[in-house]
PAVEXZA-502049 format. One record per residue (C-alpha): residue number from 1; x, y, z; residue in three letters. Coordinates in nm, 3 decimals. Example, Ala and Ser with C-alpha at 12.3 -4.5 7.8 and 13.67 -1.06 7.14 Angstrom:
2
ATOM   i      c1      c2      c3  aa
ATOM   1   1.230  -0.450   0.780 ALA
ATOM   2   1.367  -0.106   0.714 SER
//
This chain:
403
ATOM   i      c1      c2      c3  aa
ATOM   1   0.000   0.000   0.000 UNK
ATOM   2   0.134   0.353  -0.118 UNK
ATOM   3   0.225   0.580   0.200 UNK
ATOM   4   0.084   0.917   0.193 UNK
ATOM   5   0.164   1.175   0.407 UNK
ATOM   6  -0.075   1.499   0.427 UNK
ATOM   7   0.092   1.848   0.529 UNK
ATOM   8  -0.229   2.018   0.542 UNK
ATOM   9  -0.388   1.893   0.890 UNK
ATOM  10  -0.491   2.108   1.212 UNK
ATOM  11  -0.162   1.948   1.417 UNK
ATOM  12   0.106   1.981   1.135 UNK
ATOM  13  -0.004   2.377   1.151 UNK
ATOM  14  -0.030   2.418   1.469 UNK
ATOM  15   0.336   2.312   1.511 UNK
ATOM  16   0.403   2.591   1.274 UNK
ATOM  17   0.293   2.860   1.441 UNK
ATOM  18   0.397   2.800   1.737 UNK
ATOM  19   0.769   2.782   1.609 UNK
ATOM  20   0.765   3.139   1.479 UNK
ATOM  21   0.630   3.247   1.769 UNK
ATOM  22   0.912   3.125   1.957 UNK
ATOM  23   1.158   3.215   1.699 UNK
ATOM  24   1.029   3.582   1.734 UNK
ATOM  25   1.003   3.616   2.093 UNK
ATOM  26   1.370   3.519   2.158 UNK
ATOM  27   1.442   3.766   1.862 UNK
ATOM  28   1.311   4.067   2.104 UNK
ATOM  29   1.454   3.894   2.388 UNK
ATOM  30   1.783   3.898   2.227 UNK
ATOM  31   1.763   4.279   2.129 UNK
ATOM  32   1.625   4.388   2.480 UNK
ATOM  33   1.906   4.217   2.654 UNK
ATOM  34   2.160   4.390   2.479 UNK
ATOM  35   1.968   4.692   2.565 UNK
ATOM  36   1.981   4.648   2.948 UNK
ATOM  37   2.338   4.546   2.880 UNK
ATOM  38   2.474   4.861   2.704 UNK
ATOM  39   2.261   5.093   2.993 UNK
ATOM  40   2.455   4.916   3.257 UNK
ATOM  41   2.777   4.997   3.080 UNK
ATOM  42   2.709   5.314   3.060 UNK
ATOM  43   2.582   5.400   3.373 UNK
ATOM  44   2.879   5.234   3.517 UNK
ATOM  45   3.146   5.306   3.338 UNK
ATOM  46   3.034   5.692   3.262 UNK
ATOM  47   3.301   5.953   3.527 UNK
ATOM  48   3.092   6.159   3.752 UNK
ATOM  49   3.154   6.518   3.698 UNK
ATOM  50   3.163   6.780   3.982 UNK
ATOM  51   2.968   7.084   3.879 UNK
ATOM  52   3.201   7.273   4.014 UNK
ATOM  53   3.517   7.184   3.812 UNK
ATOM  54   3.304   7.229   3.497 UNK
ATOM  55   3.504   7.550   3.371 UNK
ATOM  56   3.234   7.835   3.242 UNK
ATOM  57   3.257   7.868   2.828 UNK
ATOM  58   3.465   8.189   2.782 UNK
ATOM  59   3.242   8.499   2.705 UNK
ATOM  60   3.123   8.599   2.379 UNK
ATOM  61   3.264   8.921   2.269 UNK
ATOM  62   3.020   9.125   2.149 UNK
ATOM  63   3.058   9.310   1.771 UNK
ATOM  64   2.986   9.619   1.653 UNK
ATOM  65   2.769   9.521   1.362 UNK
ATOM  66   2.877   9.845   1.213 UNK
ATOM  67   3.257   9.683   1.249 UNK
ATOM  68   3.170   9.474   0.936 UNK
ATOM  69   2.957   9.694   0.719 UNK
ATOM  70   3.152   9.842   0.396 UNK
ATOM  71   3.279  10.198   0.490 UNK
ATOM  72   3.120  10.458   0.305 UNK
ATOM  73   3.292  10.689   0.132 UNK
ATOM  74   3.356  11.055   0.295 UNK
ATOM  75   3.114  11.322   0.305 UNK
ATOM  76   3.331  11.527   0.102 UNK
ATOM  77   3.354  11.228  -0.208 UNK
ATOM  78   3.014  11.340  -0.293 UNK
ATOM  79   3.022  11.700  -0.286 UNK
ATOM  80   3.224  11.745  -0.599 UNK
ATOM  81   3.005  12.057  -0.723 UNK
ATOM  82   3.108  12.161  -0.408 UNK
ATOM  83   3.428  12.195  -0.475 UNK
ATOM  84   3.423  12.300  -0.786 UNK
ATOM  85   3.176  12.650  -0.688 UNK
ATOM  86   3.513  12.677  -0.465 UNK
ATOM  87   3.769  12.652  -0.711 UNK
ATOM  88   3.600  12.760  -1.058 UNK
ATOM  89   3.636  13.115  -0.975 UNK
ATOM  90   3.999  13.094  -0.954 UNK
ATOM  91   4.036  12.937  -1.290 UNK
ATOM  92   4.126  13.178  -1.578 UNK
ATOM  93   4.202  13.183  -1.939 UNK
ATOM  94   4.522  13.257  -2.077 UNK
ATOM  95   4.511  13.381  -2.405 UNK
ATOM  96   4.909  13.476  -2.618 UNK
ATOM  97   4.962  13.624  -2.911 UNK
ATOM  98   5.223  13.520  -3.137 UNK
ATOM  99   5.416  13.737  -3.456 UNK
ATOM 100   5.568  13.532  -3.703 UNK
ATOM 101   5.755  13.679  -3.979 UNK
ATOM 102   5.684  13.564  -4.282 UNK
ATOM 103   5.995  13.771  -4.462 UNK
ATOM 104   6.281  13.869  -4.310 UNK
ATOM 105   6.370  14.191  -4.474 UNK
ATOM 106   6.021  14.296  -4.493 UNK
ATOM 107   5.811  14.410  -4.207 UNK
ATOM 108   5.566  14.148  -4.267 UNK
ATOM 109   5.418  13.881  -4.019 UNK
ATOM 110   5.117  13.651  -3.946 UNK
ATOM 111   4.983  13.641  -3.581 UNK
ATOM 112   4.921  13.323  -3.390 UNK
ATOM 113   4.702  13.259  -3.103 UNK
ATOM 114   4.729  13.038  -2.840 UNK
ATOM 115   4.480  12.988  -2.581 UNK
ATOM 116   4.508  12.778  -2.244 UNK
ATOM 117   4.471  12.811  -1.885 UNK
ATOM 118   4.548  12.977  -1.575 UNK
ATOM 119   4.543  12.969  -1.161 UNK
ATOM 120   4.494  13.315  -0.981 UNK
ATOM 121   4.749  13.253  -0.670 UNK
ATOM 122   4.669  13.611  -0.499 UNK
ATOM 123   4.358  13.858  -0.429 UNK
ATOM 124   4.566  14.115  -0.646 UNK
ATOM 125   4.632  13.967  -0.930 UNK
ATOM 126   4.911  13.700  -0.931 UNK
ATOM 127   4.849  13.414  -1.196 UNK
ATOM 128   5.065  13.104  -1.289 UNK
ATOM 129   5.037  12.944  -1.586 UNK
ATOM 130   5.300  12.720  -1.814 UNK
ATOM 131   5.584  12.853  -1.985 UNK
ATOM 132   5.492  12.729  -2.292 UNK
ATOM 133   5.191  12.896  -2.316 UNK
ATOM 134   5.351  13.265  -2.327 UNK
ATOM 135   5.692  13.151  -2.471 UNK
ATOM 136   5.760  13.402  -2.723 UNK
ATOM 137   5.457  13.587  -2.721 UNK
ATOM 138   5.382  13.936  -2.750 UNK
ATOM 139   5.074  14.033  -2.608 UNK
ATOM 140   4.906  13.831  -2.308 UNK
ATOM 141   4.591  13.816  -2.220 UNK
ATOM 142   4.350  13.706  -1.914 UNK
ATOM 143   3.995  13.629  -1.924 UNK
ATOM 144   3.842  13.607  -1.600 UNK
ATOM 145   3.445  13.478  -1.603 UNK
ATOM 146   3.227  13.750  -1.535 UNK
ATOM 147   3.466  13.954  -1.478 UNK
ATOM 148   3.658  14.057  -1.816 UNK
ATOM 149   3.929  14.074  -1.984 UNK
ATOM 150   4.282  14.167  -1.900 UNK
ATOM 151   4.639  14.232  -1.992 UNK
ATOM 152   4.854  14.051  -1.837 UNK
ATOM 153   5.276  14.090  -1.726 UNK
ATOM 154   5.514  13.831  -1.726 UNK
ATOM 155   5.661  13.882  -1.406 UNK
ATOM 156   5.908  13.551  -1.462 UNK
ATOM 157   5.910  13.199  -1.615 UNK
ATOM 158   6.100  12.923  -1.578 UNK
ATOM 159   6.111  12.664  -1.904 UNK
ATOM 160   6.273  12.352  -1.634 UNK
ATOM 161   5.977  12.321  -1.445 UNK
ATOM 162   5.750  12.475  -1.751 UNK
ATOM 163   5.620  12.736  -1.515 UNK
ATOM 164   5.558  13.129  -1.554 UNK
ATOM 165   5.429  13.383  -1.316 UNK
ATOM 166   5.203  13.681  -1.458 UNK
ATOM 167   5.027  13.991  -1.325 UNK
ATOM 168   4.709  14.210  -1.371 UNK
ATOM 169   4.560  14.476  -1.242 UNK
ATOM 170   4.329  14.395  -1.012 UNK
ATOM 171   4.227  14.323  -0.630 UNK
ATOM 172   3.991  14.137  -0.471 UNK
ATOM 173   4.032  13.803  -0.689 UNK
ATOM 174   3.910  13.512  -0.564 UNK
ATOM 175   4.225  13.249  -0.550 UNK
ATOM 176   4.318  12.900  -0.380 UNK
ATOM 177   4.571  12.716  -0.161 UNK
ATOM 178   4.772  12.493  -0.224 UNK
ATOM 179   4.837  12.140  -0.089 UNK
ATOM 180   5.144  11.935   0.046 UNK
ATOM 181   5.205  11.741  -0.243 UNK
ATOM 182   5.393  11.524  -0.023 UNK
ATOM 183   5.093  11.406   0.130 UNK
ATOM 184   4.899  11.336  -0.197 UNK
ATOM 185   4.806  10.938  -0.240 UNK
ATOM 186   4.777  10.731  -0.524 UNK
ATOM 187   4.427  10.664  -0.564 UNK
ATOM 188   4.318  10.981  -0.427 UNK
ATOM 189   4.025  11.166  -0.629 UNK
ATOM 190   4.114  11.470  -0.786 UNK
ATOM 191   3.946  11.713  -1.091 UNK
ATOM 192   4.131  11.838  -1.387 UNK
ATOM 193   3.998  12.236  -1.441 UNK
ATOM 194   4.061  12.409  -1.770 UNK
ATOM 195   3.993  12.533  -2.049 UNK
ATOM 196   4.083  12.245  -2.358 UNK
ATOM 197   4.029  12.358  -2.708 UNK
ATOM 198   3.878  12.678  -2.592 UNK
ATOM 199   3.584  12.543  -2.379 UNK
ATOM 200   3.585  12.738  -2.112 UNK
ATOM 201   3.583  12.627  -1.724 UNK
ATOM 202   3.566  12.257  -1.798 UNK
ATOM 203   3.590  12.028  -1.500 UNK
ATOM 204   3.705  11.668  -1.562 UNK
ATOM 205   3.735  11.398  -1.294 UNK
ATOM 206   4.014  11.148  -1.213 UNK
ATOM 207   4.226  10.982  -0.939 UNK
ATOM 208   4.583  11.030  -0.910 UNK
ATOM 209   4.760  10.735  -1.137 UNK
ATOM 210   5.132  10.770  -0.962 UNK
ATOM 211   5.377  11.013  -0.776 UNK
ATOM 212   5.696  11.122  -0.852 UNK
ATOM 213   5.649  10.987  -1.187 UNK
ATOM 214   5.997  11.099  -1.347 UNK
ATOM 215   5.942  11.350  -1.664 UNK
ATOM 216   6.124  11.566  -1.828 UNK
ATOM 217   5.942  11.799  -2.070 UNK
ATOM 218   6.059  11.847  -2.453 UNK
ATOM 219   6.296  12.144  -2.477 UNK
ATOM 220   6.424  12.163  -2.120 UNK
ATOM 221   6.773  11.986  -2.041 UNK
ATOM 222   6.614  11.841  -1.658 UNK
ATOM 223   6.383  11.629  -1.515 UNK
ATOM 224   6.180  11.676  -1.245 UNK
ATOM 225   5.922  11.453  -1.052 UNK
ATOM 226   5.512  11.505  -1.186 UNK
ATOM 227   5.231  11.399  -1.028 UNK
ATOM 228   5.052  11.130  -1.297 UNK
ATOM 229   4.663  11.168  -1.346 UNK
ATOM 230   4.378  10.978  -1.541 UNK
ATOM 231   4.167  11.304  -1.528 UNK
ATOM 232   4.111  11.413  -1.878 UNK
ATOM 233   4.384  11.663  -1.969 UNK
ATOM 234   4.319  11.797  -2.339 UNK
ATOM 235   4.518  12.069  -2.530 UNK
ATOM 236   4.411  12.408  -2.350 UNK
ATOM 237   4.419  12.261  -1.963 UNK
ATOM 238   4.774  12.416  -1.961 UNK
ATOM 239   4.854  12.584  -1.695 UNK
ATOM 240   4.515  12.517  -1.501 UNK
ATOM 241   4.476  12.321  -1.174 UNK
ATOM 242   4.438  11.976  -1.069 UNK
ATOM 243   4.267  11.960  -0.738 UNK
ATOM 244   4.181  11.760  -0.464 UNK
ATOM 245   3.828  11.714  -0.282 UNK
ATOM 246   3.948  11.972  -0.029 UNK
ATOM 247   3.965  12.204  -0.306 UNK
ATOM 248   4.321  12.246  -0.255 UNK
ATOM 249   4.556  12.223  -0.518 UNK
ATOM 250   4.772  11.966  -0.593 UNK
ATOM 251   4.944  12.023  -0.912 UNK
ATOM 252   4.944  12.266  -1.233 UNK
ATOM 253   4.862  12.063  -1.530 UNK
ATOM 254   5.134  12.088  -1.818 UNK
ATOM 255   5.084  11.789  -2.050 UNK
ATOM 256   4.992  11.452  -2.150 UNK
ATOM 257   5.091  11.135  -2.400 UNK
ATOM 258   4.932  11.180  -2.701 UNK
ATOM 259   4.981  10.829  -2.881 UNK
ATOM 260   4.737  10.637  -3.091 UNK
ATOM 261   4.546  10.421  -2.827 UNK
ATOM 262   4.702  10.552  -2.515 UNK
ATOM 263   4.441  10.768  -2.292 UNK
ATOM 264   4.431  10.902  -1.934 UNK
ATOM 265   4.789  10.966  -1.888 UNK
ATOM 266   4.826  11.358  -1.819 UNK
ATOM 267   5.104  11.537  -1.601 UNK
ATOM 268   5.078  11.827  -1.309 UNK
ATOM 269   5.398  11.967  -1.209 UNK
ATOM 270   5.372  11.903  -0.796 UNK
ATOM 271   5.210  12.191  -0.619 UNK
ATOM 272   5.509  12.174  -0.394 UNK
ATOM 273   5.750  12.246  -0.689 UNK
ATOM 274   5.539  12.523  -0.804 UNK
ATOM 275   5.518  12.716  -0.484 UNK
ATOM 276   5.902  12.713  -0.477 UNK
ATOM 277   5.935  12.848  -0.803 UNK
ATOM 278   5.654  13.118  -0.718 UNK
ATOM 279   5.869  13.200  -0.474 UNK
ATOM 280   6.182  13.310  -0.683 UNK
ATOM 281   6.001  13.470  -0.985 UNK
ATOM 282   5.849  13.685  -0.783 UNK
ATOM 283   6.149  13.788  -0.594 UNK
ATOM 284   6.415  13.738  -0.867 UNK
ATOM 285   6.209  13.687  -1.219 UNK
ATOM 286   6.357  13.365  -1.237 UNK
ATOM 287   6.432  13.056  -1.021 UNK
ATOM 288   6.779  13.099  -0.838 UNK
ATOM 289   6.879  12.670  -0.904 UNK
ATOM 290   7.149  12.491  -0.704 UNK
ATOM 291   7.420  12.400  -0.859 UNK
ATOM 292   7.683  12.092  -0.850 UNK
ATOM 293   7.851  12.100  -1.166 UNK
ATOM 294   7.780  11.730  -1.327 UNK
ATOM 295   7.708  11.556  -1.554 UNK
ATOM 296   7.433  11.239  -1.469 UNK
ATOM 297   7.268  10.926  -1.534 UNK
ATOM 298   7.058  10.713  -1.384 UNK
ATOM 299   7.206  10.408  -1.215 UNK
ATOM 300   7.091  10.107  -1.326 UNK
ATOM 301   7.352   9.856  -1.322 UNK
ATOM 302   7.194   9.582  -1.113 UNK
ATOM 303   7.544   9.372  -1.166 UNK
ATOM 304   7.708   9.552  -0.910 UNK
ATOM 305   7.649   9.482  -0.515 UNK
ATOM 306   7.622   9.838  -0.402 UNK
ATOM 307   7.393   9.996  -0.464 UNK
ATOM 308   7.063   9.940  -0.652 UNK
ATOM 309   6.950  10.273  -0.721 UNK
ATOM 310   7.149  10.635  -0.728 UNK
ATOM 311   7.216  10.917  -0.955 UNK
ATOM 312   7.564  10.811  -1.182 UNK
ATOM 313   7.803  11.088  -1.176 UNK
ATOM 314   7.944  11.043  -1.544 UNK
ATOM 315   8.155  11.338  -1.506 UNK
ATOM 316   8.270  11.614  -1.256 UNK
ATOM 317   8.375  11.945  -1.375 UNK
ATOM 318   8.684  12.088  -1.249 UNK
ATOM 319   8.674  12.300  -1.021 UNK
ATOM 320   8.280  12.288  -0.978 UNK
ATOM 321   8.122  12.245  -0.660 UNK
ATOM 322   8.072  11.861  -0.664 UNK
ATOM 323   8.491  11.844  -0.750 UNK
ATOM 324   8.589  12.028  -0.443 UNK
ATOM 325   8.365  11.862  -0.260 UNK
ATOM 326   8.540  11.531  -0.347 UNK
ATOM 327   8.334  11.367  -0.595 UNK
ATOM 328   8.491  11.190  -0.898 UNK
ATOM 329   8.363  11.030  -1.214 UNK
ATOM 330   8.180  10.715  -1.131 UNK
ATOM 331   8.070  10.774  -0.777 UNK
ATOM 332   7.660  10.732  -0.758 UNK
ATOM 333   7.473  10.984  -0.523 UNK
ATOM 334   7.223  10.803  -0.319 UNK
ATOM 335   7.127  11.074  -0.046 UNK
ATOM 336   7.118  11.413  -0.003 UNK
ATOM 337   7.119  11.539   0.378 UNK
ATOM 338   6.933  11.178   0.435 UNK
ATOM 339   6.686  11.237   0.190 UNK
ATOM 340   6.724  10.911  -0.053 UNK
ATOM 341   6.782  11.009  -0.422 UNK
ATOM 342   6.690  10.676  -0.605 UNK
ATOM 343   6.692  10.842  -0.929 UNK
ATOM 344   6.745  11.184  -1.157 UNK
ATOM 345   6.446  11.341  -1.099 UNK
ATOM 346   6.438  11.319  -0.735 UNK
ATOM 347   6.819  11.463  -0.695 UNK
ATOM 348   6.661  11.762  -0.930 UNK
ATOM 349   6.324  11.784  -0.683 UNK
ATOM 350   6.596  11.779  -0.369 UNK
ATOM 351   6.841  12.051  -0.473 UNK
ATOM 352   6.521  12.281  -0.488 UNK
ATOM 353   6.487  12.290  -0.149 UNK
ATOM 354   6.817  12.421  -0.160 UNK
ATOM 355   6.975  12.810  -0.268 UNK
ATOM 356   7.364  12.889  -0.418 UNK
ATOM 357   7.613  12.908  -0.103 UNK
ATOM 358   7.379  12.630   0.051 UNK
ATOM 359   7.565  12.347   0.217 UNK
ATOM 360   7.435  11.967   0.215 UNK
ATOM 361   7.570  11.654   0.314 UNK
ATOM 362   7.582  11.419   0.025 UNK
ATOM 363   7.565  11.040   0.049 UNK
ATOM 364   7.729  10.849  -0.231 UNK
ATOM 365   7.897  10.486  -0.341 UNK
ATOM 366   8.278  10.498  -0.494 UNK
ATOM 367   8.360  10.080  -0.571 UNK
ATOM 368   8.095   9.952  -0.345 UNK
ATOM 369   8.144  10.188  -0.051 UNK
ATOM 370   7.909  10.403   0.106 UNK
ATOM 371   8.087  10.771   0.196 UNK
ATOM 372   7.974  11.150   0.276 UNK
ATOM 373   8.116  11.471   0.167 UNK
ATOM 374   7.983  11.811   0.216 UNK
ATOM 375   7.875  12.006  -0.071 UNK
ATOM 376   7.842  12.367  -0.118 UNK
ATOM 377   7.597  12.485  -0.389 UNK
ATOM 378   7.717  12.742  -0.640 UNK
ATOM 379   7.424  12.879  -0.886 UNK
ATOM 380   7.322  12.703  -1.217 UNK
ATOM 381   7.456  12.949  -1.471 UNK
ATOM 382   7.239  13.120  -1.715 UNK
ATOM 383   7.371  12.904  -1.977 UNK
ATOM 384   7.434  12.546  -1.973 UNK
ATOM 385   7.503  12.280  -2.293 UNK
ATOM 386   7.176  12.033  -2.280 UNK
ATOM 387   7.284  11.735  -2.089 UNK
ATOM 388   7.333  11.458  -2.308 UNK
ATOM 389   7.351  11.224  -2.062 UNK
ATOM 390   6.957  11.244  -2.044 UNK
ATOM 391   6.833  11.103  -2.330 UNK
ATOM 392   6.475  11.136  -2.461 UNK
ATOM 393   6.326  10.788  -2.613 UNK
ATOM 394   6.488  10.766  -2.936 UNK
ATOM 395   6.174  10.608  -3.025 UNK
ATOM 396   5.934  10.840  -2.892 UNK
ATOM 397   5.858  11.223  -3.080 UNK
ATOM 398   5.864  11.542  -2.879 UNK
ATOM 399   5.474  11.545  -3.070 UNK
ATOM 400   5.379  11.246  -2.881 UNK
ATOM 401   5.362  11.516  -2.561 UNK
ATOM 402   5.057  11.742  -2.583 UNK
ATOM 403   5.147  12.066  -2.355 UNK
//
């Protein structure tokens, strides 16, 4: 007989139930255990902590909120109009006439016109302007807004810093003050006020690009430190002021590159050079300039140890100032009374601080070492061969320089 054996009866499942019922309760009994298990651990083996030696969480400093907001710009940023009602009152035009002769055994000739700008430096009349706006001319003119027109003196001019002093009658101008150049910053806002191409009282607005930017202007045989602005400086701002937002001045604006794709690069001669030079013309009608008796180049011979920067002394005249002070051909200035000279420009800005007869103490290198010698100043004569040791970029025409 064939054995059969049938699953499907009440006993067979009842068997089967109960085993997953076991099976499940020793599954919970197996994860409660281990939780009792980890408690006691961790009561146990947890430290007990004294309140007391809990140290307190070191105080929160409180911040100004104000600390970390952008800073605004001064008061005086915005009030540019401001500054300009101060200043635009001062600003003239300069207007020279020019004979040319056409023949020169006949009295005929053609007249030229050039027109630029001015400063008015005194309540009675005092006006600088640059010397190549009344170079040669023979009638000068003044235009002062609302006021008229005048004829104007040329009290003195000097063509090394491009500079000339003139006069007209009158009192009672309006007229500005001049800044410590020293003191001006890169970056710092300043306006360009002029008159380019004959538009008068135009204000333009800038920063100042660099200081003591070495120049030296076509036709003059020095070169002197300028103060280098991205405020618009066209043909006609000659001679007019660059200003900060104090409304003092910082420079008088004299020229700028003019080269195909090349903008915002205009030159003011320092205001601290010009008040110098104010100085002598209208004492003397001309600057009274130090004198060593050299001839120079910039050092720039990074080969040798000592030192990096200085003024080379190519040659020393015999029986000039710098020759009985000592100096010989190839020593390098590099101080003058412990102000550093790192190049040309800056010995020329230094010796204006100084007169003829004037004594200094002058720092120099001779074969790697450093020495001092004192120097008496005699004073620059009236004539003196163009130094050639100051070359112009061969590359670059006197054109490319708008005055």
């Amino acid at each position: 007989m064939e054995r059969r054996y049938d699953y499907d009866t009440k006993s067979n499942r009842g068997g089967f139930w109960s085993f997953i019922g076991y099976l499940s309760f020793g599954i919970l009994g197996l994860f409660l255990g281990a939780a009792i298990v980890y408690g006691l651990f961790s009561f146990y083996l947890t430290p007990v902590v004294d309140e007391e030696t809990i140290p307190e969480p070191d105080p929160v400093e409180e911040k100004d909120v104000t600390e970390e907001a952008p800073l605004p710009f001064p008061e005086k940023f915005s009030d540019i109009p401001g500054v300009v009602e101060q200043v635009m009152p001062s600003v003239v035009g300069v207007s020279s006439r020019i004979d040319i002769d056409i023949f020169e055994d006949q009295d005929v000739s053609l007249e030229q016109t050039e027109s630029a700008s001015g400063l008015i430096i005194s309540h009675d009349g005092y006006i600088i302007t640059n010397q190549h706006v009344i170079a040669e001319a023979a009638e000068i003119k003044v235009v002062i807004p609302d006021q008229g027109l005048y004829l104007a003196e040329v009290i003195g001019s000097d063509a090394m810093t491009d500079l000339a002093l003139l006069r007209i009658e009158a009192s009672g101008l309006d007229y500005v003050s001049f800044a410590d150049s020293e003191k001006s910053r890169v970056g710092e806002t300043v306006l360009a006020i002029g008159n380019p191409l004959g538009l008068q009282q135009t204000v333009t607005a800038g920063i100042i690009s660099a200081l003591e930017r070495q120049v030296r202007i076509p036709g003059t045989e020095y070169a002197y430190t300028f103060v280098q602005t991205d405020a618009v400086v066209n043909p006609g701002n000659s001679g007019g002021p660059l200003v900060n937002l104090e409304g003092e001045v910082v420079g008088i604006n004299t020229a700028k590159i003019a080269l195909a794709g090349i903008e915002g690069i205009g030159f003011s001669v320092p205001s601290n050079t010009v008040e110098r030079v104010i100085i002598d013309l209208k004492e003397y009608g001309r600057v009274l300039r130090p004198h060593m008796g050299v001839l120079i180049e910039d050092w720039l011979d990074y080969d040798e140890p000592e030192p990096d920067m200085g003024v080379h002394l190519v040659e020393v005249a015999p029986g000039s100032p710098a020759d009985e002070a000592g100096l010989r051909d190839g020593d390098i200035i590099v101080a003058i009374d412990d102000q550093r000279i790192d190049y040309i420009a800056q010995l020329f800005d230094q010796m204006l601080a100084y007169y003829p007869d004037d004594t200094a103490t002058i720092t120099f290198f001779r074969n790697g070492e450093e020495r001092e010698t004192t120097l008496t100043f005699d004073e620059r004569p009236d004539e003196m061969p163009e130094d050639p040791f100051i070359p112009e970029d061969p590359e670059e025409d006197e054109e490319d320089i708008e005055e």
